[in-house]
GUMAR-949316 format. One line per 2 residues: number of its first residue (from 1); their letters; for each residue y, z, x of C-alpha. Coordinates in steps of 0.5 Angstrom, whole numbers, padded with zeros to 4 digits. Layout:
<pts>
NUM	A	Y Z X | ...
</pts>
This chain:
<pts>
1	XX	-0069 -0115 -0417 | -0072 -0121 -0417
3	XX	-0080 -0122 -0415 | -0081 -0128 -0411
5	XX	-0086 -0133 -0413 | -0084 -0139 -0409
7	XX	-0081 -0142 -0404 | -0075 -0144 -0408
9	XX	-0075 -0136 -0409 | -0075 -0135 -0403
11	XX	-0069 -0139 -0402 | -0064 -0135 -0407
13	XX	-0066 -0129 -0403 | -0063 -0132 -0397
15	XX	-0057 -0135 -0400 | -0056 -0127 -0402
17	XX	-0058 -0125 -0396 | -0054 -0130 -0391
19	XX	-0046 -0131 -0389 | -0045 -0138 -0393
21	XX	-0044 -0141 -0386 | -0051 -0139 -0384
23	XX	-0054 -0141 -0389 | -0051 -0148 -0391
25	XX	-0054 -0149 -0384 | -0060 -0148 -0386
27	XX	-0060 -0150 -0392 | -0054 -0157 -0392
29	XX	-0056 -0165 -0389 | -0052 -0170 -0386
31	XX	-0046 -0174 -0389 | -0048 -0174 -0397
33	XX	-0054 -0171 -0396 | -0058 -0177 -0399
35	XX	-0064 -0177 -0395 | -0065 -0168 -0395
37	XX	-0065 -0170 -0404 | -0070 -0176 -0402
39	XX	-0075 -0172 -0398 | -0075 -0168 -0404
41	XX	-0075 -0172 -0410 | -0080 -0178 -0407
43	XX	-0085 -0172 -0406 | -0084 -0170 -0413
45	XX	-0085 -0177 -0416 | -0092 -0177 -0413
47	XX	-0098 -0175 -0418 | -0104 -0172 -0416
49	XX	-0111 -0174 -0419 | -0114 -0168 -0423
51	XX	-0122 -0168 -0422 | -0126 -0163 -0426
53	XX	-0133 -0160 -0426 | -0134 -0162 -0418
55	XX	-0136 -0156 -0416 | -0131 -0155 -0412
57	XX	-0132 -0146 -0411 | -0132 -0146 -0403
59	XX	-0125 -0147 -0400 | -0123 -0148 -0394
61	XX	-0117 -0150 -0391 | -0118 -0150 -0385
63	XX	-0116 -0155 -0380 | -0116 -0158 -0373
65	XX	-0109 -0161 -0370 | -0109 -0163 -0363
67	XX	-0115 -0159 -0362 | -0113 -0154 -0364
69	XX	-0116 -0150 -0370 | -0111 -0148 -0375
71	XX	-0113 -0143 -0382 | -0109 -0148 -0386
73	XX	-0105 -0155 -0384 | -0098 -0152 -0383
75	XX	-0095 -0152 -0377 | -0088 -0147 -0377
77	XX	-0083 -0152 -0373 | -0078 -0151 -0369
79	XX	-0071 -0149 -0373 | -0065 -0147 -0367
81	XX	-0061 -0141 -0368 | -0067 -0137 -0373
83	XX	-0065 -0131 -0369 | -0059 -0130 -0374
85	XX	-0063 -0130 -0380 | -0066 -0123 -0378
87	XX	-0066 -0119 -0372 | -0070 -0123 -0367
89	XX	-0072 -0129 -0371 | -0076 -0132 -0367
91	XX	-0080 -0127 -0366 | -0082 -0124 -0373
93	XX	-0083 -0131 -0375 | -0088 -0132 -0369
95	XX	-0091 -0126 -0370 | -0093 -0128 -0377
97	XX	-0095 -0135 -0375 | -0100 -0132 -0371
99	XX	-0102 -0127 -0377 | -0103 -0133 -0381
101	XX	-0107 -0137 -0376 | -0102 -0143 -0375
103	XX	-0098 -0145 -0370 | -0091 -0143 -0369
105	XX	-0086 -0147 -0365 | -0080 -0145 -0361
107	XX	-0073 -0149 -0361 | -0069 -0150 -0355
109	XX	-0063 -0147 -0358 | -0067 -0141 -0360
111	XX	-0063 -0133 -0360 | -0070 -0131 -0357
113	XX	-0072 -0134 -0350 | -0079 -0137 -0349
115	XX	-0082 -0131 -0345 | -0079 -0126 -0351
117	XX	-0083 -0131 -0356 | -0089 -0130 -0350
119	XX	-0088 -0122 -0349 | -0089 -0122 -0357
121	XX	-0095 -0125 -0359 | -0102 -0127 -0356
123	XX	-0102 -0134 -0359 | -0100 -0140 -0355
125	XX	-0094 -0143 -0359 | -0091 -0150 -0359
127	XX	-0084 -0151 -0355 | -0080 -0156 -0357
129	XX	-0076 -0160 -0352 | -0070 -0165 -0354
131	XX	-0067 -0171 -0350 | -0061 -0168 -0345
133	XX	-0059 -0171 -0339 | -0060 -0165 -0334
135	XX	-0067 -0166 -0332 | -0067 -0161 -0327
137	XX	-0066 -0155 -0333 | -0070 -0159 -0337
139	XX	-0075 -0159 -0332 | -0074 -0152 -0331
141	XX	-0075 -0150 -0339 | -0082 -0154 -0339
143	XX	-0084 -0150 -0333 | -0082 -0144 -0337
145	XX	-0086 -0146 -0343 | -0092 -0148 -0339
147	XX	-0092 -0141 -0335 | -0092 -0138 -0342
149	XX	-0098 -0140 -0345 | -0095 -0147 -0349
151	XX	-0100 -0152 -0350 | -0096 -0157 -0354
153	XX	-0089 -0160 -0352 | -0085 -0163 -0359
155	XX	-0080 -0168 -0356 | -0075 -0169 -0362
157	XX	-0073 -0177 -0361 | -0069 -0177 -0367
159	XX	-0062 -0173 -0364 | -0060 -0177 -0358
161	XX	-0052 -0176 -0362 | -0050 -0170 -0367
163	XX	-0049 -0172 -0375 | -0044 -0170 -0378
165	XX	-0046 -0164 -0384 | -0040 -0164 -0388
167	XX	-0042 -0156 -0390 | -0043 -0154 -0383
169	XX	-0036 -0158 -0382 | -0033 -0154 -0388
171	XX	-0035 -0147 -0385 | -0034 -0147 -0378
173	XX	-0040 -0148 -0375 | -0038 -0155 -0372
175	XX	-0031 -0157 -0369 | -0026 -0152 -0368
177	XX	-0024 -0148 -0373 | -0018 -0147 -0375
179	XX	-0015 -0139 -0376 | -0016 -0140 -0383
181	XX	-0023 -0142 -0383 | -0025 -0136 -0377
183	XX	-0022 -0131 -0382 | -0027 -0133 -0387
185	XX	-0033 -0133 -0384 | -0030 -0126 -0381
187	XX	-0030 -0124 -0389 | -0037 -0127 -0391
189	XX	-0040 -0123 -0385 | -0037 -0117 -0387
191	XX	-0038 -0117 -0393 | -0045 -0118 -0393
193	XX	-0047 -0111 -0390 | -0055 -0112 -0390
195	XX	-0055 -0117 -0385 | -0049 -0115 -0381
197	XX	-0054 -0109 -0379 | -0059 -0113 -0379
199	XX	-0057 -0118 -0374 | -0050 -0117 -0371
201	XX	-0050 -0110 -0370 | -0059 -0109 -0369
203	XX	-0061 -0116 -0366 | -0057 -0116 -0360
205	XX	-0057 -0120 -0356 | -0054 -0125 -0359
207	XX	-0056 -0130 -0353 | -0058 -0137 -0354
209	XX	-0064 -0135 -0349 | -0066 -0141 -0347
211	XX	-0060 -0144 -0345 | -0057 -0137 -0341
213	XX	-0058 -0141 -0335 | -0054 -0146 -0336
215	XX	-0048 -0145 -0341 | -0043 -0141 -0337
217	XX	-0042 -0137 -0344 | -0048 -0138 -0349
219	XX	-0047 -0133 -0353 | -0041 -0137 -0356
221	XX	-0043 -0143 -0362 | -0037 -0147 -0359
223	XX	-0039 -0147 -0351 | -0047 -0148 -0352
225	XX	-0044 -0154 -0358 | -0040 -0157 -0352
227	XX	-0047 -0156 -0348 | -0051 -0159 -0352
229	XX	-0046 -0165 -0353 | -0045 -0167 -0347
231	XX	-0053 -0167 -0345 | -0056 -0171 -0351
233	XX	-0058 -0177 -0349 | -0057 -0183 -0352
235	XX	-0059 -0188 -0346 | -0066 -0185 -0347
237	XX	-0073 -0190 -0347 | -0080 -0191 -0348
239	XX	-0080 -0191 -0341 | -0077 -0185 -0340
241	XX	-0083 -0181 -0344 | -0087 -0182 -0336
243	XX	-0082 -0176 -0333 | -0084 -0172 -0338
245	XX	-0092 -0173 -0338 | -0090 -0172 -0330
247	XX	-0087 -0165 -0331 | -0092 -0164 -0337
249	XX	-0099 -0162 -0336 | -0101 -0160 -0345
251	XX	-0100 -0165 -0351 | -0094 -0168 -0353
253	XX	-0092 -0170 -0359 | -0086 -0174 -0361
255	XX	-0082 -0172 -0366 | -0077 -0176 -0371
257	XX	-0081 -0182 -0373 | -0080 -0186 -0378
259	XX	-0082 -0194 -0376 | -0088 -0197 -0375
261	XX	-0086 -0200 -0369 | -0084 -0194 -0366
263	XX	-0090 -0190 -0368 | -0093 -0196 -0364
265	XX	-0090 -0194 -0358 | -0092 -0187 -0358
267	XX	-0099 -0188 -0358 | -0097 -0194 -0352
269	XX	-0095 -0189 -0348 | -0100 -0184 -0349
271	XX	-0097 -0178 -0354 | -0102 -0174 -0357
273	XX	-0099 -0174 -0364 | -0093 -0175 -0367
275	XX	-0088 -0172 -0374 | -0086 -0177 -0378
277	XX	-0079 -0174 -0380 | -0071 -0175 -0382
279	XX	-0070 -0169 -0378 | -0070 -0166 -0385
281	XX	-0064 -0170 -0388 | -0060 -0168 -0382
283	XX	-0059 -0173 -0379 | -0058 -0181 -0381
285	XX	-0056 -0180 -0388 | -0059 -0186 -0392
287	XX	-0067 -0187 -0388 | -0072 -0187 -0393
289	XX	-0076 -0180 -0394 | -0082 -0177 -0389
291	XX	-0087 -0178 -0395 | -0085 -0185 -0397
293	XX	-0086 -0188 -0390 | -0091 -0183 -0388
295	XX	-0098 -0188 -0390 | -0096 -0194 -0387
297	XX	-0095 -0190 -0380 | -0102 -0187 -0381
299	XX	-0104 -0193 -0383 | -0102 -0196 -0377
301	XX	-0104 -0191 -0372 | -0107 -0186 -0375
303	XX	-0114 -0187 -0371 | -0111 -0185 -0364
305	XX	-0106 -0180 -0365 | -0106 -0174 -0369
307	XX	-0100 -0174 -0375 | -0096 -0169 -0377
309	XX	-0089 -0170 -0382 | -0084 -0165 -0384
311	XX	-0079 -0166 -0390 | -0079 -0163 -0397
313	XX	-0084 -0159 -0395 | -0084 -0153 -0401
315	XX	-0091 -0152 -0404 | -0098 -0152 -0403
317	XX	-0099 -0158 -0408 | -0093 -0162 -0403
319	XX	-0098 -0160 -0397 | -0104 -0164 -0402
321	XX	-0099 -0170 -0403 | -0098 -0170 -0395
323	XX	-0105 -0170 -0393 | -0106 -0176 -0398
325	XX	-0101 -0180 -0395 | -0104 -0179 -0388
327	XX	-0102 -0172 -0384 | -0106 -0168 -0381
329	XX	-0102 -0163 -0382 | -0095 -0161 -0385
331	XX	-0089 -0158 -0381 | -0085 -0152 -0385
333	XX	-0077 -0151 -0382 | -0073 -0149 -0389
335	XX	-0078 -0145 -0392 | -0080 -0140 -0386
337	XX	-0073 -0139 -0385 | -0072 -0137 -0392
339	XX	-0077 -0133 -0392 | -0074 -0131 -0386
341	XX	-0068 -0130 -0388 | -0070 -0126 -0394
343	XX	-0075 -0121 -0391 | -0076 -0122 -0384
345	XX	-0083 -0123 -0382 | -0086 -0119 -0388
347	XX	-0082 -0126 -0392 | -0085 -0131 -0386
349	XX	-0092 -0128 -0388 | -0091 -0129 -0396
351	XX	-0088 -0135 -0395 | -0095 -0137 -0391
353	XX	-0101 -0134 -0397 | -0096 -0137 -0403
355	XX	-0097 -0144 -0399 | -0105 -0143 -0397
357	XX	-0106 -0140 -0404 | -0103 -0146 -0408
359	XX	-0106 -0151 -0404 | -0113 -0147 -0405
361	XX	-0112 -0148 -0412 | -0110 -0155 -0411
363	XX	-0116 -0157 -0409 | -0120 -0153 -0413
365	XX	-0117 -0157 -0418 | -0117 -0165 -0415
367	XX	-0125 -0163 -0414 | -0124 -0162 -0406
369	XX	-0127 -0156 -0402 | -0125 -0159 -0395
371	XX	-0118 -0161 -0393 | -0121 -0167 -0389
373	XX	-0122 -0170 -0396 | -0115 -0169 -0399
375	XX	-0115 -0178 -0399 | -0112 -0183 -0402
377	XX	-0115 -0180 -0408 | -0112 -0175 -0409
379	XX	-0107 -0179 -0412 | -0106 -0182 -0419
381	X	-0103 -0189 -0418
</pts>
């Protein structure tokens, strides 16, 4: 049995775990999946610059995002569909982020709704939102969110169409699946029991409980597929950042960036922080690494917004390199649906004490005690 260590480990037990299908859309990229092995290699090639007899004994890595007081600068980030990696997903996962003292942030295609999420927990989360074309559903959704309690809005910028992600072309998730593919997927649930139990048979219903209102049939992949389709919004601008702050009273965070100019225009039109992300690879295959753009962004406008970025996130030293280059705070997807996968909320709650206790060491280690002085220096050039 394997005894995991790391969030890598965590990703086996997954991948045990999960039907192929279900786990390739957790874990697959757009096209050749270029930029998802980016995010990863650029963020290794970074060094970190020991330091030693600093006095560095009293750790904290405590952090404020968005006024917000976190216990380290990690945010859960929206990931659609995480009700089918364990019985109620979102709720676990919520659950053990506010055990963590971090923030936890629902997707819009999630299988729990926003008032099971809310009911679940007594910390504010964050909701995400992405650009469709319905405004009066998508005003509908943030009311729901404000009604919950969610003090901060992730307006996702970087999906105005659907990539191909050739993985989930090959298992089914996409397109219509030929008879073929269908018995395939049939014998992957099948034989993985565990789940089976867990999810399809324990974890009903298995909704999209956000979209209940507006997909005629939300239960099915396909009808919420061409929901979606049909409603993202490719025709989109800047100016249209003012109906959101018109329906929005809380922070506002713009998600999906990765120019300077863009990250320009979000703190033009008043967004309260921003995610330097490619969507974790799953997106425009071929654009630069989160890490790789990340200083220049927080160079550019660090000083009136706060940065968060995503992307091959795996470890408390990738947090330190993240901080480095100018976040304020990372943001996990496939780590805490690993954990999920693995071990529902116990998995979730391990994956967040193995990142705090590596960065904890880290830090130790780069002769810092505060996460607000994990500078430049941090890295060895």
């Amino acid at each position: 049995m394997l005894v995991p260590a790391s969030v890598s480990d965590y990703r086996l037990l997954a991948q045990r775990r999960l039907p192929k299908a279900f786990f390739d859309y957790i874990d697959g990229g757009a096209y050749n999946e270029l930029t998802l092995a980016a995010n990863r290699n650029d963020l290794d090639a970074l060094k970190l610059h020991q330091r030693v007899l600093r006095g560095a004994s009293n750790i904290d890595t405590s952090t404020t995002v968005l006024g917000q007081k976190l216990a380290q600068p990690v945010v859960l980030g929206p990931v659609g569909l995480a009700g089918l990696y364990a019985r109620r997903g979102e709720v676990q996962a919520a659950r053990a982020a506010q055990a963590a003292g971090v923030p936890f942030c629902l997707s819009t295609v999630s299988i729990c709704s926003i008032e099971e999420v809310s009911a679940a927990s007594t910390a504010p989360f964050w909701f995400q939102l992405y650009v469709i074309r319905d405004r009066g559903f998508g005003r509908e959704l943030l009311a729901r969110a404000q009604a919950a309690g969610c003090t901060t809005l992730v307006f996702t910028v970087d999906l105005p169409v659907f990539a191909a992600r050739y993985r989930d072309v090959r298992n089914g998730m996409t397109g219509r699946p030929s008879t073929v593919a269908k018995l395939a997927r049939l014998w992957e649930i099948v034989r993985h029991a565990g789940w089976l139990l867990d999810v399809p048979i324990g974890g009903r219903p298995l909704t999209f409980g956000n979209l209940a209102q507006a997909v005629p049939s939300a239960r099915s992949l396909e009808a919420t597929k061409d929901w979606v389709d049909a409603q993202f919004d490719p025709g989109v601008t800047w100016h249209d950042l003012g109906w959101l702050r018109e329906n929005w009273q809380g922070n506002i965070v713009i998600k999906g960036v990765l120019d300077v100019d863009d990250a320009r225009a979000a703190a033009d039109v008043g967004a309260s922080g921003l995610i330097v992300s490619n969507h974790g690879g799953r997106q425009l295959d071929g654009v630069p690494s989160s890490i790789s753009v990340l200083p220049r962004i927080a160079d550019a406008v660090g000083d009136r917004l706060d940065i968060l970025m995503d992307g091959g996130i795996r470890s408390g030293q990738d947090v330190a390199k993240a901080l480095a280059c100018g976040a304020k705070a990372v943001m996990l997807g496939r780590p805490w649906a690993y954990g999920l996968a693995a071990r529902g909320e116990a998995g979730v709650t391990q994956v967040l004490a193995l990142l705090k206790r590596e960065l904890e060491v880290t830090m130790t280690l780069l002769g810092v005690e505060r996460v607000g002085d994990i500078g430049e220096g941090a890295l060895d050039k």
